[in-house]
DRENDOSE-233177 format. One line per 5 residues: number of its first residue (from 1); their letters; for each residue x, y, z of N, C-alpha, C. Coordinates in steps of 0.1 Angstrom, whole numbers. Each point is the difference from the previous one (the first is absolute). Example, Ala and Ser with C-alpha at 12.3 -4.5 7.8 and 13.67 -1.06 7.14 Angstrom:
DRENDOSE-233177
1 = as = 132,-57,78,-9,12,0,9,12,0  -4,11,-7,9,11,0,-8,11,8
This chain:
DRENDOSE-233177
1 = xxxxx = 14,104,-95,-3,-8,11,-9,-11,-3  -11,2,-9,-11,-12,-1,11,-12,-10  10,9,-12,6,-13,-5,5,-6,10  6,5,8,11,-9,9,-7,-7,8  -15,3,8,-5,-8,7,-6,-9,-15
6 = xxxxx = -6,-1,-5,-5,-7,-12,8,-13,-3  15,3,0,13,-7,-3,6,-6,8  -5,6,14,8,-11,12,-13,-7,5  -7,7,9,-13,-6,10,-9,-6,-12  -4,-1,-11,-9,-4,-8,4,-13,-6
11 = xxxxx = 10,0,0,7,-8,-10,4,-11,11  6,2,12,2,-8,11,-15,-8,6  -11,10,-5,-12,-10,7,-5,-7,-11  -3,6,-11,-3,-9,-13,13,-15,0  10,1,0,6,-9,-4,0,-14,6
16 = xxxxx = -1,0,11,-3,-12,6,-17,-9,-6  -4,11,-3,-14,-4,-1,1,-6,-19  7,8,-1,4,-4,-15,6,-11,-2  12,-6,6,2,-13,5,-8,-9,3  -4,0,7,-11,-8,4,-8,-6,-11
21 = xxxxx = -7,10,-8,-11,-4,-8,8,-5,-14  13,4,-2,9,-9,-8,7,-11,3  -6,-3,13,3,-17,4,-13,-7,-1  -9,6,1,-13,-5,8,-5,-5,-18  5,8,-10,-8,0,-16,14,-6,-11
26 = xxxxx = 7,-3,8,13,-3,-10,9,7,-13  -2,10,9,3,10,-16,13,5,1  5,1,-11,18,1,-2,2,14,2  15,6,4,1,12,-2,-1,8,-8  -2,13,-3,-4,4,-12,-10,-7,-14
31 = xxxxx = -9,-7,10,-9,-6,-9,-14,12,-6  -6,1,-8,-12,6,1,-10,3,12  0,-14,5,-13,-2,12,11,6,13  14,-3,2,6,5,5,-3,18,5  0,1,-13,5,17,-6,-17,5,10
36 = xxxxx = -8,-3,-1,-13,1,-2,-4,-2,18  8,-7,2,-3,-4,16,4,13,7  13,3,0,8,8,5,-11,19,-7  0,0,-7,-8,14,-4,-15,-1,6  -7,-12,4,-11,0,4,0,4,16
41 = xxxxx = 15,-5,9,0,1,14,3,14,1  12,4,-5,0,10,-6,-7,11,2  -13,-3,-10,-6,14,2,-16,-2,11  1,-14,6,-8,2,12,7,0,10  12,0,4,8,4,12,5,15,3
46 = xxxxx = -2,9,-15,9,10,2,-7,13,11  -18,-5,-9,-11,11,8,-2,1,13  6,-16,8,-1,-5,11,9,11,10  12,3,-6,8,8,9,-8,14,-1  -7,5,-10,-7,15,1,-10,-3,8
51 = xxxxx = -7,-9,3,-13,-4,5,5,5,17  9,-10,0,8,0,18,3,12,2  7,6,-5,3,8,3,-11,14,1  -8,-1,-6,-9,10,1,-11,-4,13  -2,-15,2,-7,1,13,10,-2,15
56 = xxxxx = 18,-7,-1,1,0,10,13,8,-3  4,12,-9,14,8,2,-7,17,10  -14,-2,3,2,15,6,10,-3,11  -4,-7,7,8,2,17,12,-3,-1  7,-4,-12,15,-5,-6,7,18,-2
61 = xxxxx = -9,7,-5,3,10,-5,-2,12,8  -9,1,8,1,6,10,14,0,10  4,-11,2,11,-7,12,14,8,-9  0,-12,-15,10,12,-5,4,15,-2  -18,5,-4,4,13,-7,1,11,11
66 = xxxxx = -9,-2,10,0,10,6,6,-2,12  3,-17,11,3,2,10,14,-2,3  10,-4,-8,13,-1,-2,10,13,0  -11,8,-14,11,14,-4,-10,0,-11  -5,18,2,-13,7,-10,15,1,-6
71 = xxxxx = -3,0,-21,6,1,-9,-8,6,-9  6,6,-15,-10,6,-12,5,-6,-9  -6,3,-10,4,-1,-15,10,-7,-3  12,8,2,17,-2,-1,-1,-14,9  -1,1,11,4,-12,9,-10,-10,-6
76 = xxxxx = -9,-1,-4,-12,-13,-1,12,-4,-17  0,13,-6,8,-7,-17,15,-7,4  5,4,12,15,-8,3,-5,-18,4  -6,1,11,-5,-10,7,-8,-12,-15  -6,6,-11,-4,-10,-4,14,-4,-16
81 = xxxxx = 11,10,0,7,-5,-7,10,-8,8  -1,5,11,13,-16,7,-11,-10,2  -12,-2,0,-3,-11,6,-2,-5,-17  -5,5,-9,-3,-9,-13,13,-5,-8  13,12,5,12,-9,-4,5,-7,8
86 = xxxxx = -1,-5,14,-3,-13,9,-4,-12,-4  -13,7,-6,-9,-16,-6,4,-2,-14  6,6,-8,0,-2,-12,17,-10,1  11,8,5,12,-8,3,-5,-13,9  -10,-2,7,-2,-17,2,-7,-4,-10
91 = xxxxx = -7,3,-6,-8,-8,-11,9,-5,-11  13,10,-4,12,-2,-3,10,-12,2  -3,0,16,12,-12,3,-11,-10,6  -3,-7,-9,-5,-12,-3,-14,0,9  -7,9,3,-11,1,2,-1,0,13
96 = xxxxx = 8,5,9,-1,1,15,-14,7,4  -5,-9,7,-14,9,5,1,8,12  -7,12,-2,3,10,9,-15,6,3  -1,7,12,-11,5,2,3,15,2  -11,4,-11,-4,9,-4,0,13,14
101 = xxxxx = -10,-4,11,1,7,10,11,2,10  7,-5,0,9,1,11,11,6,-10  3,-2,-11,10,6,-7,-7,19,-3  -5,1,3,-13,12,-3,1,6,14  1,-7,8,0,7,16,15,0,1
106 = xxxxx = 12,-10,-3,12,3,0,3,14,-5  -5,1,-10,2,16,-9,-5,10,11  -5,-2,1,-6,10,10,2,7,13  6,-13,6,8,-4,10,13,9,-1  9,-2,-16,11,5,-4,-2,17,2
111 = xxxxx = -13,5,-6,-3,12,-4,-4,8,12  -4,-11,10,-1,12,15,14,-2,7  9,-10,-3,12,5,6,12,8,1  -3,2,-18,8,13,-6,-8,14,2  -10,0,3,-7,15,6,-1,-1,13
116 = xxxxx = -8,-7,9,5,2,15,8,-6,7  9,-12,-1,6,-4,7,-4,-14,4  13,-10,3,-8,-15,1,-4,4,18  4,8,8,-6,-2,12,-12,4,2  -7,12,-13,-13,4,1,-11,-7,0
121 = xxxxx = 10,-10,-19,-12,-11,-3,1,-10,7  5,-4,11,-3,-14,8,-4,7,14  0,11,5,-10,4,9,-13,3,3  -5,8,-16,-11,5,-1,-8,-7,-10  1,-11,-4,-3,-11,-11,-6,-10,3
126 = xxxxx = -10,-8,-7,-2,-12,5,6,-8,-12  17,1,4,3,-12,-6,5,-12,7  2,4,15,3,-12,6,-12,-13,1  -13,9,-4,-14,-11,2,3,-7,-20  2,9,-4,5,-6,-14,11,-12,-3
131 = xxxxx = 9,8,7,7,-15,-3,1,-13,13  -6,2,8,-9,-19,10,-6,2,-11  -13,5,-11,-7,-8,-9,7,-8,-11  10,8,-4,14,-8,-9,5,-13,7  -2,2,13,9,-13,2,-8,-7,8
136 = xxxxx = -13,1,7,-6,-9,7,-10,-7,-11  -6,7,-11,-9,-9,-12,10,-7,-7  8,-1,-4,11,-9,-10,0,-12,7  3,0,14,4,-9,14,-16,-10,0  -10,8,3,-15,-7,1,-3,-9,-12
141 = xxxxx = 7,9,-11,-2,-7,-19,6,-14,2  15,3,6,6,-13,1,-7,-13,9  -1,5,9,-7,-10,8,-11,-3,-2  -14,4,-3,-7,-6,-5,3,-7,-17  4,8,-6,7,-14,-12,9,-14,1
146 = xxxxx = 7,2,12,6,-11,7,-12,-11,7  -4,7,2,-10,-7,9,-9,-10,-9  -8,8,-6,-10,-7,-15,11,-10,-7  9,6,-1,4,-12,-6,3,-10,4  6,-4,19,3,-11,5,-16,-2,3
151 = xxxxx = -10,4,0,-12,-6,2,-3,-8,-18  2,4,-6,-6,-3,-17,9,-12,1  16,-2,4,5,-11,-1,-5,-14,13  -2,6,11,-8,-12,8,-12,-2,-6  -9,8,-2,-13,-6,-9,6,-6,-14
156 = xxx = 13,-7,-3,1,-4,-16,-6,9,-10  -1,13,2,-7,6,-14,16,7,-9  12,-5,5,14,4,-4,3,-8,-7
């Protein structure tokens, strides 16, 4: 699971940033300073996701682990080999970025439907408050990005 999040989520945040600083410094592909840029983001973006997750995955993990469908051992080892072969087959096809959490709550999702039933897990669940957060933050993302940017273009900073 850490390769695969390492390989998808890490690699998807470093690289833009990696870009960037290979326009900003003029440096060719596979150049040295290149090579050097990328291993530097690299390994200060990687801690960033242990960091997060250590101060804001309790209540992520609570919601999944316990309020969805209590699992053990077996079910936690299924849940993290479909979700790291999830992320590894998009890192695969051409680097599709995926998030880590909701592919992690899909598994989970999957694993309380095959033990109690999809009418159990959408009665007794909070996944209907889960997914308005799936689809009302994406919607707010857009619009305030829409927004900033017709403002950045009337102020001429476009």
């Amino acid at each position: 699971m850490a390769f695969a999040i390492g390989s998808n989520n890490v690699a998807n945040a470093s690289g833009p940033l990696v870009s960037m600083a290979q326009n900003v410094l003029g440096t060719a592909d596979g150049s040295s300073e290149f090579m050097l840029i990328m291993i530097i983001l690299t390994f200060v973006i990687a801690p960033c996701f242990g960091i997060g997750s250590s101060f804001l995955g309790e209540r992520v993990l609570g919601t999944t682990g316990k309020d969805i469908v209590s699992f053990g051992p077996l079910g936690a080892t299924l849940i993290s080999i479909v979700t790291a072969s999830l992320l590894l087959t998009a890192s695969l096809t051409k680097g599709i970025p995926t998030s880590l959490v909701q592919m992690n709550t899909g598994a989970i999702i999957g694993l309380g439907i095959c033990k109690v039933g999809y009418k159990e897990i959408l009665k007794n669940t909070p996944l209907r408050k889960i997914a308005i957060i799936w689809i009302v933050v994406p919607l707010i993302a857009l619009f305030l990005s829409y927004s900033l940017t017709l403002i950045a273009d009337k102020l001429n900073y476009l």
